[in-house]
C-alpha positions as CSV (number, residue, x, y, z in Angstrom):
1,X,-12.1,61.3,14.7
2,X,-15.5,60.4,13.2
3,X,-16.5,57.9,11.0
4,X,-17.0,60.2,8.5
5,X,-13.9,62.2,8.6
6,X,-12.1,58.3,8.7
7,X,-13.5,57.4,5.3
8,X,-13.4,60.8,3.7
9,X,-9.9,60.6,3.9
10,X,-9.6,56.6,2.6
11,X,-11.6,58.1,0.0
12,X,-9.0,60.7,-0.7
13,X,-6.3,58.4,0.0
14,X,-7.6,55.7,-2.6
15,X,-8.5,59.0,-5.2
16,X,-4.7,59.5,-4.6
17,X,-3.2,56.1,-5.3
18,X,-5.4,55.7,-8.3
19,X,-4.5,58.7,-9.9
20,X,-1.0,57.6,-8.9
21,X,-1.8,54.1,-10.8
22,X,-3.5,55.4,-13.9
23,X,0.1,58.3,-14.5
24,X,2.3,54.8,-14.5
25,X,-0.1,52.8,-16.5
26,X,1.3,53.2,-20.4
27,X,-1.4,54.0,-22.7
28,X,-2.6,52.3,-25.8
29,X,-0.1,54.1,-28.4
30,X,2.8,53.9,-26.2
31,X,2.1,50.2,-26.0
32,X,1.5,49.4,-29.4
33,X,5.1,51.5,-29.6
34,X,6.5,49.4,-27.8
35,X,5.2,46.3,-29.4
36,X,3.7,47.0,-32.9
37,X,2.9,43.2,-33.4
38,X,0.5,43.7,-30.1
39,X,-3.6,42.8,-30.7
40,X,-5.2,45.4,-28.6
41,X,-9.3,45.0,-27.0
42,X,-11.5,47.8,-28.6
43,X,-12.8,48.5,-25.0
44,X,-9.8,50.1,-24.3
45,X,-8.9,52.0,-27.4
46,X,-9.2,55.9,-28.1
47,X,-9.1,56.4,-31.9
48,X,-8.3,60.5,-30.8
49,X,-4.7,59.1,-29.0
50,X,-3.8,57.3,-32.0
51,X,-4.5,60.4,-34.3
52,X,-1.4,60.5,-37.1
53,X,0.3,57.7,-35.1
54,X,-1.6,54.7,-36.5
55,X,-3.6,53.0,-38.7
56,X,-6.2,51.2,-36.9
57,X,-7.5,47.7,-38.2
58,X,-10.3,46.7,-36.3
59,X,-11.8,43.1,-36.6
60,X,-15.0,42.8,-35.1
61,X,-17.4,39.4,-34.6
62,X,-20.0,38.6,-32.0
63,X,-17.7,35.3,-30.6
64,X,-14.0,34.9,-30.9
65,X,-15.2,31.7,-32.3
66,X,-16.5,33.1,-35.4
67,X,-14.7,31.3,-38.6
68,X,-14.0,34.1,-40.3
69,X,-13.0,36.3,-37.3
70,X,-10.6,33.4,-37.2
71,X,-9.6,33.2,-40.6
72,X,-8.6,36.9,-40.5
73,X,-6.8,36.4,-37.3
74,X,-4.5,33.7,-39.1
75,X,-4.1,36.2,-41.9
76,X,-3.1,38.9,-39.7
77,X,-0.5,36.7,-37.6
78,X,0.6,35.2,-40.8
79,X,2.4,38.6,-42.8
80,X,2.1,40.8,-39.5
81,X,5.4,42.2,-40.5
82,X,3.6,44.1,-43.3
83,X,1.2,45.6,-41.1
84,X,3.8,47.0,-38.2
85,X,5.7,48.8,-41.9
86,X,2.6,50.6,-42.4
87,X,2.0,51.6,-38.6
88,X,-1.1,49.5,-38.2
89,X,-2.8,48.5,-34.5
90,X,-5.0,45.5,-34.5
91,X,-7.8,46.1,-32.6
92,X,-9.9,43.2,-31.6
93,X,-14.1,43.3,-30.6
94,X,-15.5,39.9,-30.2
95,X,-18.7,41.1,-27.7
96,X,-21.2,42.7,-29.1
97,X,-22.6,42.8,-25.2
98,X,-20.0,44.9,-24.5
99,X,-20.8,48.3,-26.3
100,X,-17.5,49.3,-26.8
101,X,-17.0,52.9,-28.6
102,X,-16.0,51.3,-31.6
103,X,-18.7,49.1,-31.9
104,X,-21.0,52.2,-30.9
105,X,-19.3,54.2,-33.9
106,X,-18.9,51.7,-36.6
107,X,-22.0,49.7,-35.5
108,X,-21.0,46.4,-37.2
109,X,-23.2,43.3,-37.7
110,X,-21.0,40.3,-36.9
111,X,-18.3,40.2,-38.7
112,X,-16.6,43.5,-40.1
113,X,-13.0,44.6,-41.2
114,X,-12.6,48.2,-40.8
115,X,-9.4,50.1,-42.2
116,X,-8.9,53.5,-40.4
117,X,-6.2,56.2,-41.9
118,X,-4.2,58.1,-39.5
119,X,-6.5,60.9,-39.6
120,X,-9.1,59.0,-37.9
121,X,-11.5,58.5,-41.3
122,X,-12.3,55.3,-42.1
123,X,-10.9,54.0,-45.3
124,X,-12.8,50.5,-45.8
125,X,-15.3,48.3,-44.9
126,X,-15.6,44.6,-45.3
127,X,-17.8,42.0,-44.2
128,X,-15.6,38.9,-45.1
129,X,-12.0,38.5,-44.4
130,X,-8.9,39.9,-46.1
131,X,-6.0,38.9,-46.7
132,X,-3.3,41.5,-45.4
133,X,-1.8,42.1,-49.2
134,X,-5.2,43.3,-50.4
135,X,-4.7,45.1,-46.9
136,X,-1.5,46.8,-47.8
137,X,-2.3,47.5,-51.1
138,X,-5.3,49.6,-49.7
139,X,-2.8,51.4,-47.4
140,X,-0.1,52.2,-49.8
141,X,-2.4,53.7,-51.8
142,X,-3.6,56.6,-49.2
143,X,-2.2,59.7,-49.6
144,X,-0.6,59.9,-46.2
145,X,1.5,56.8,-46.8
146,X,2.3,58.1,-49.8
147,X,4.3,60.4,-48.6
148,X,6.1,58.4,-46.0
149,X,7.3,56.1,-48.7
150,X,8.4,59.0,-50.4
151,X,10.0,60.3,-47.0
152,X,11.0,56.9,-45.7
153,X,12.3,55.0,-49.2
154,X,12.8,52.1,-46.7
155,X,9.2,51.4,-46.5
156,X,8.9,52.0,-42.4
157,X,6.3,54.2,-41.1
């Protein structure tokens, strides 16, 4: 056996047991199923695998330490009951080194609130904090959720 043939087929071994890795690892939406109170890293979110499944809200800042990245963080956690009703993900960007797709789409300058519907459009933009009632109001009046109150009188999803 060669060299070459010996690491052609670690190679293929390794292509193997990743492929094997990524099938068992959940992704973002079945995650955030399984935990709808869950903050999620924008690096690793697909807005096309959350298409009519949920409403993003992302929060981006250039530091975690960022007081009004924190501020909105302490709104979130404070009513995030209200948020998993209305099918909302948290998604979290506080590196504006790391050019994640997010940032590349919504191209925020430091600190932004972005509201996304379930069909992928975004709904709002804000540059200062809000409070997740002004949040919700914003939601319940989209057409979409509209319709899954009407569906849903229970006020879930």
């Amino acid at each position: 056996m060669t060299i070459q043939s010996f690491l052609s087929g670690i190679a293929a071994a390794l292509a193997l047991v990743g492929a094997a890795f990524a099938a068992d690892t959940p992704s973002v939406a079945e995650r955030w199923e399984a935990d709808k109170s869950h903050y999620f890293d924008a690096a690793e979110v697909d807005l096309e695998e959350l298409l009519y499944i949920a409403r993003p809200v992302v929060v981006f800042a250039n530091s975690p330490r960022d007081p009004a990245f924190i501020e909105q963080l302490e709104e979130i956690e404070s009513e995030i009951d209200r948020l998993v009703e209305r099918d909302v993900i948290v998604v979290l960007d506080t590196d504006p080194r790391n050019r994640s797709a997010l940032r590349e789409q919504l191209r925020p300058r430091g600190f932004m609130l972005v509201l996304i519907g379930k069909d992928g459009q975004v709904k709002l933009r804000k540059p200062l904090p809000w409070t997740v009632r002004e949040l919700s109001r914003s939601i319940d009046k989209m057409p979409m959720r509209r319709r899954e109150m009407r569906e849903n009188p229970s006020g879930e999803g």
